[in-house]
N, C-alpha and C positions, 0 to 999 in steps of 0.2 A: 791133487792127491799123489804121493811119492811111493816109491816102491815099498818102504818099509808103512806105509799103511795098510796095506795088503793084509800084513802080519796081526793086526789089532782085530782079534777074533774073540773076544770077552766083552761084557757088559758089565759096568758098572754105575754109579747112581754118584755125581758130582755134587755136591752142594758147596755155595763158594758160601762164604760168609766177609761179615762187613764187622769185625769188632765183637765185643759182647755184652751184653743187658747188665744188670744194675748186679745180678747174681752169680753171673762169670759164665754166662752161660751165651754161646756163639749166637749171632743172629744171623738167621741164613737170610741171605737175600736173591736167593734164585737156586732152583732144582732142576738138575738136566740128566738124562740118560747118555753116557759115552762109550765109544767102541776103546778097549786098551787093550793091554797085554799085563801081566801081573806077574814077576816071578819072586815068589819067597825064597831068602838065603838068607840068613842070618852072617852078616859080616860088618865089619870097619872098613868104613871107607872116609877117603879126606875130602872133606867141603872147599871151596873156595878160600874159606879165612885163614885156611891150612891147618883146625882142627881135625882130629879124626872123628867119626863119629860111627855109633853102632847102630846099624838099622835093620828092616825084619825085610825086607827086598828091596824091589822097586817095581816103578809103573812106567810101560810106553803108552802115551796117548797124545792123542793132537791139541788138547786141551793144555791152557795158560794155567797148570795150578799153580795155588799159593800156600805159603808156610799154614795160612790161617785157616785154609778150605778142610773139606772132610769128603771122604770119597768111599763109601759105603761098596764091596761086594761079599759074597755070599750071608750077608746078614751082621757085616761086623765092620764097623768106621776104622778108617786109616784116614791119619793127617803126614801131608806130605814134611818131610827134615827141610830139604832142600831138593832141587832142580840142579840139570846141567845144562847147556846148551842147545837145542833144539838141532838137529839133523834131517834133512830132509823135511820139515816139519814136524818130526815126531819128537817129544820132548820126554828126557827121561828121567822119571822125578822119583828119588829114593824116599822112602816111609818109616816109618818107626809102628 
């Protein structure tokens, strides 16, 4: 556990998902409770492939998300855009 875990003072509800059913609908294959940190900002920011892109914040948590996963807090799902690189083990993964 690294200093900036410290910081992960929010709960939210991770569900990764594997793909989706015949209806286009995600199939989750495992539900987990995680400590993050959540700030909303609406801005553009540049991905990797050197798109920009518009997103509604981002999430620090320890957790491996994926473009496909769904992360559920105060009662309303977020799917992560993309991820940056992990720091200290905390990973910071922008949403839409």
């Amino acid at each position: 556990m690294g200093y900036f875990s410290n910081l992960l003072v929010q709960d939210a509800i991770w569900k990764s998902t594997d793909g989706t059913d015949s209806n286009g609908v995600p199939v989750i294959v495992s539900e987990k409770e995680i400590k993050c940190r959540i700030e909303f900002s609406d801005s553009v920011v540049v991905a990797f492939d050197g798109q920009e892109k518009t997103v509604s914040g981002r999430i620090f948590t320890e957790a491996m998300l994926k473009p496909s996963d769904i992360l559920y807090f105060d009662g309303r799902g977020y799917t992560p855009s993309f991820a940056l690189d992990g720091v200290n083990a905390v990973n910071e993964v922008y949403f839409q």
